[in-house]
C-alpha positions in Angstrom: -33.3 34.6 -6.4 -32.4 37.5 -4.4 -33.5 40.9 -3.8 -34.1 41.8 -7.9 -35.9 38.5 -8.8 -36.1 38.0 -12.9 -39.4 36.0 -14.2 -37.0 33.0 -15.1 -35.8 33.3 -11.5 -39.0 33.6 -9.9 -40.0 30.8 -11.9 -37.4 28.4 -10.5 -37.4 29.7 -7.2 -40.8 26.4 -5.8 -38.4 24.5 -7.8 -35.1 25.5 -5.7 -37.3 25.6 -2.5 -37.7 21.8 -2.8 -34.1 21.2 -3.9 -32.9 18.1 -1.3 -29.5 20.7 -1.1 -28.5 23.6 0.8 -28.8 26.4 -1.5 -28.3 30.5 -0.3 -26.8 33.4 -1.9 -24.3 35.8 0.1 -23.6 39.3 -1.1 -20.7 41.6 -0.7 -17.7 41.1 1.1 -19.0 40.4 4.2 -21.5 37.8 3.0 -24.6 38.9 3.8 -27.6 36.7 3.4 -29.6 37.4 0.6 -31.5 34.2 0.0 -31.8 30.6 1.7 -34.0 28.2 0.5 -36.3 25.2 3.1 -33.4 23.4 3.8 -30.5 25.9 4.2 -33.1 27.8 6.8 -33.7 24.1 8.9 -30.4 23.7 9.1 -30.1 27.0 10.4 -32.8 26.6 12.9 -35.3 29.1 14.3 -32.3 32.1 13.6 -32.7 35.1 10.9 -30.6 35.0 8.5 -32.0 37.1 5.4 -30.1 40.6 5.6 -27.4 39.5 8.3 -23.9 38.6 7.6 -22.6 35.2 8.2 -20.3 35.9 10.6 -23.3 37.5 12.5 -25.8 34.8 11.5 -23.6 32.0 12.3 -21.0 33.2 15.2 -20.4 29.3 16.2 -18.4 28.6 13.4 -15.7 31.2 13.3 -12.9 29.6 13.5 -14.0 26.6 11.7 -12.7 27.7 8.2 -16.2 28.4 6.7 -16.2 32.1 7.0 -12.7 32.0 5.6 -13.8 30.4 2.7 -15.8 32.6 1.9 -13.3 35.3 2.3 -11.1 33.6 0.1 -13.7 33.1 -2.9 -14.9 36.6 -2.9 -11.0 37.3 -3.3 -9.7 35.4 -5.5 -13.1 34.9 -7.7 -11.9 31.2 -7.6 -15.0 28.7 -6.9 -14.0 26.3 -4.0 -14.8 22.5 -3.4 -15.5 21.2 -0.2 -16.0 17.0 0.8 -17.6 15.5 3.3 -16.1 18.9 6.2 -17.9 18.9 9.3 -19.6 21.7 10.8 -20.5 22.1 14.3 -23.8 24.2 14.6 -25.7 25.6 17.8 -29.4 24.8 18.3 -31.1 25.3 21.8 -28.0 25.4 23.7 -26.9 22.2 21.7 -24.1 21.1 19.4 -25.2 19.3 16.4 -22.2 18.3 14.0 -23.1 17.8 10.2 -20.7 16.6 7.4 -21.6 18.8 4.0 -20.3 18.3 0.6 -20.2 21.8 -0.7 -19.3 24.2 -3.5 -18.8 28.3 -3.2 -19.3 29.5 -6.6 -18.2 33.2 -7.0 -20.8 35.8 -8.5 -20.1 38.3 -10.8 -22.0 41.5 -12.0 -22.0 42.7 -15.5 -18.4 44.1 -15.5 -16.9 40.8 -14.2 -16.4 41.9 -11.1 -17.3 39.3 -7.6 -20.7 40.4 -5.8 -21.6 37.4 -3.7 -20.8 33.7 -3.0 -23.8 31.0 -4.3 -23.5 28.1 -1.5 -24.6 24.9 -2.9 -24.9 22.1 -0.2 -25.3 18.1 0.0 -25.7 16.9 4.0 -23.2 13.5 3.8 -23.7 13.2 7.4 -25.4 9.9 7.8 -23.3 8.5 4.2 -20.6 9.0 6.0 -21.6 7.1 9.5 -22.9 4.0 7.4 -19.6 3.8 5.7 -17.6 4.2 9.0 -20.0 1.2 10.3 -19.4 -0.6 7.1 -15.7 0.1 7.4 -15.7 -1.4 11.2 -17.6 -4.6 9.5 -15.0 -5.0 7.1 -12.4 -5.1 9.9 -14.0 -7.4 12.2 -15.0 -9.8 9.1 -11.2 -10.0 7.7 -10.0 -10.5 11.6 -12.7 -13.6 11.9 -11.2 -14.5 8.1 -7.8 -14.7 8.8 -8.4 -16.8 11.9 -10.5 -19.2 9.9 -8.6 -22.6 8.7 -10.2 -22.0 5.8 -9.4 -20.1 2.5 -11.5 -17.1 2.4 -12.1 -14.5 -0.2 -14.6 -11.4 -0.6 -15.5 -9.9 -4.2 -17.5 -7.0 -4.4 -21.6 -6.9 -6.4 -19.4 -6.9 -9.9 -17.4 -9.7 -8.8 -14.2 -7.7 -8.4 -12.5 -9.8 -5.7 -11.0 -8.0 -2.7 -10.0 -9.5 0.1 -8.2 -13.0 0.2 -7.7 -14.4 3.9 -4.6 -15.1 5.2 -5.0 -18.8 5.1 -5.6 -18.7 1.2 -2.1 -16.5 0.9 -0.4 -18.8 2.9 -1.7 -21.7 0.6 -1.4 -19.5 -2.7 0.8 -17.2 -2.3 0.8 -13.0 -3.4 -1.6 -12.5 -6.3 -2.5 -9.8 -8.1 -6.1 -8.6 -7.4 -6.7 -7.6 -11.2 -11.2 -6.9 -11.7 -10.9 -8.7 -14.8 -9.8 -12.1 -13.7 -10.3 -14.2 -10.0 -7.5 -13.2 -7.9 -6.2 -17.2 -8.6 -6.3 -17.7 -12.1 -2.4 -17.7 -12.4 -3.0 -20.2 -9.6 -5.7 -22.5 -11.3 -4.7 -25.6 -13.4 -4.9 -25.0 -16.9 -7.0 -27.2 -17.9 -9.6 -25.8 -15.2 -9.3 -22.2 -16.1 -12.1 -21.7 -18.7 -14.9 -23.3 -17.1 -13.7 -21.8 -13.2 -13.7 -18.0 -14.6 -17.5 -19.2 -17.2 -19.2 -20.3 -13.7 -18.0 -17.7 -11.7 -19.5 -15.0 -14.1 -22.7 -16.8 -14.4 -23.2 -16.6 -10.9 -22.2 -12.8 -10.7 -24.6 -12.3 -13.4 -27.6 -14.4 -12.3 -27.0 -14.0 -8.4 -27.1 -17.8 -8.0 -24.3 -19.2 -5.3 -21.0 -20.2 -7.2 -19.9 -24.2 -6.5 -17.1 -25.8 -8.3 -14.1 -27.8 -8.2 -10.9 -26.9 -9.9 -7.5 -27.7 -9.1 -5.1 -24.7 -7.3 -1.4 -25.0 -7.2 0.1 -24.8 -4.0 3.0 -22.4 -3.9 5.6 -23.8 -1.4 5.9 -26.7 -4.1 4.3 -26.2 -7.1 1.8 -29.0 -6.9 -2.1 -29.0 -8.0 -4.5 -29.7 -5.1 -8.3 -30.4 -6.0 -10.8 -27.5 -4.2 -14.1 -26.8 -4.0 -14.9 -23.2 -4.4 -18.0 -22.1 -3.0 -19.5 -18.1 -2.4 -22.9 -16.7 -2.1 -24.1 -13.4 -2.1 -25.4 -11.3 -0.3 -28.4 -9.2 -0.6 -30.0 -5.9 0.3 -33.4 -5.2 1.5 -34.4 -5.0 -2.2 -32.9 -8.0 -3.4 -29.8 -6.9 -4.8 -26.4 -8.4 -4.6 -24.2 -6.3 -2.7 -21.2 -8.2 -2.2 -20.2 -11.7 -2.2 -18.3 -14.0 0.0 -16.6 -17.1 -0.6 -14.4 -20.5 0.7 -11.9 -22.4 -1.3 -11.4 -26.1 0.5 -9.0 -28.2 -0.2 -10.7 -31.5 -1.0 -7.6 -33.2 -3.3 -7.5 -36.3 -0.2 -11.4 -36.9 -0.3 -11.2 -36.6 -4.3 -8.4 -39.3 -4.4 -10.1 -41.1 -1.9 -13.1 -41.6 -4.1 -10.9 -42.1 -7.3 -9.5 -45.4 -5.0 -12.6 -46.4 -3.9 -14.2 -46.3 -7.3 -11.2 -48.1 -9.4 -11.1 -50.8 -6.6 -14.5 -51.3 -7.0 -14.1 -51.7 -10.8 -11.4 -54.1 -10.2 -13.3 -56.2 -8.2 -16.3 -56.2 -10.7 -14.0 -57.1 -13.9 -12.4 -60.3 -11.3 -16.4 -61.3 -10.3 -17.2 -60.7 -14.2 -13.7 -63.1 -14.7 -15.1 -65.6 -12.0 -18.2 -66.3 -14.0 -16.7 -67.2 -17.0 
């Protein structure tokens, strides 16, 4: 690529064309453009760029710290890393702000010495506006949660639980969000622990909605309460679980309840069975 292309360059060059990245090559010390492939030229717009430096090519972003950059890598001869910076480019009269991963990688000739600066560009604009909206989702979904009267918990595709409500704090107290265990394993029963952490696996490996009963220990006094954990996942457009989310509620009265019901029931069979005789 460049102004002396090689076979093996010219050979890659359709293939570097195509790249879905921002790829050009700047020479000398005041950067001038010696190649751009599809992309790097759209995102440039209708301007020239081949032959002209970039602080002539691109005058809107002096200032910005891009030029300097560059300055700094043809310097130092120190390759420089850039996340998801935004640039503010002109088109038509128009502003049009892009976020870039980036890397300048310096350019040496034969003796060792810097030539040029190879830009090599990822556009992370939209990435980075789903996760903002993802990140505003999460914030009105934990302020719904934490009004709820209801023990609520969130656990990522793996099944890495990361968010408890503050309902189930109140009820169990700080834990200790460890990816290897649910977040109230030191808070299950015992006796319950085994088959709560086998069905919760099964369900994050087979997608099917988790639904059990175990008994949680309440930490103001130390006592087990009977709850029905339920969560369900939740898919993309291509099926996949993306996240789950989940309710613990309490259901130790209801349980006792039906313990009562049945025993009396029992009791009043063995005194008919008694009767008979």
């Amino acid at each position: 690529l460049g102004t002396a292309r090689s076979p093996v360059v010219a050979e890659l060059e359709p293939l570097v064309q195509r790249a879905p990245a921002y790829i050009c090559i700047l020479r000398g010390p005041d950067h001038v453009f010696d190649y751009a492939n599809q992309l790097f030229r759209e995102l440039a717009g209708e301007r020239e760029l081949l032959g002209k430096p970039a602080r002539v090519a691109f005058p809107e972003v002096e200032g910005q710290g891009w030029i300097e950059l560059l300055d700094q890598v043809y310097r130092t001869g120190n390759a420089f890393v850039g996340k998801e910076r935004p640039v503010e480019l002109h088109h038509d009269g128009k502003v049009e702000s892009r976020v870039v991963n980036f890397v300048y990688q310096p350019m040496r000739d034969a003796g060792g010495e810097v030539v040029g600066v190879f830009v090599h560009g990822m556009d992370v604009t939209d990435l980075v506006a789903v996760r903002e909206v993802v990140r505003d989702s999460e914030a009105r979904f934990r302020q719904l949660a934490d009004a709820m009267p209801q023990a609520v918990w969130s656990a990522r595709a793996d099944g890495t639980v990361d968010y408890l409500n503050r309902k189930w704090m109140e009820y169990g107290g700080q834990v200790c969000l460890d990816p290897d265990e649910l977040p109230w394993n030191p808070s299950i029963h015992p006796d319950d622990r085994e088959r709560t952490r086998v069905a919760w696996l099964e369900s994050v490996r087979s997608g099917r909605p988790f639904e059990l009963e175990y008994r949680l220990r309440r930490a103001a006094d130390g006592v087990y309460r009977w709850h029905l954990g339920r969560a369900l996942p939740v898919e993309d457009s291509r099926g996949r679980v993306v996240r789950w989310f989940g309710t613990n509620t309490d259901v130790d009265d209801v349980k006792r309840l039906a313990e009562a019901l049945t025993q009396a029931d029992r009791r009043k069979d063995e005194f008919l069975a008694t009767l008979a005789h």
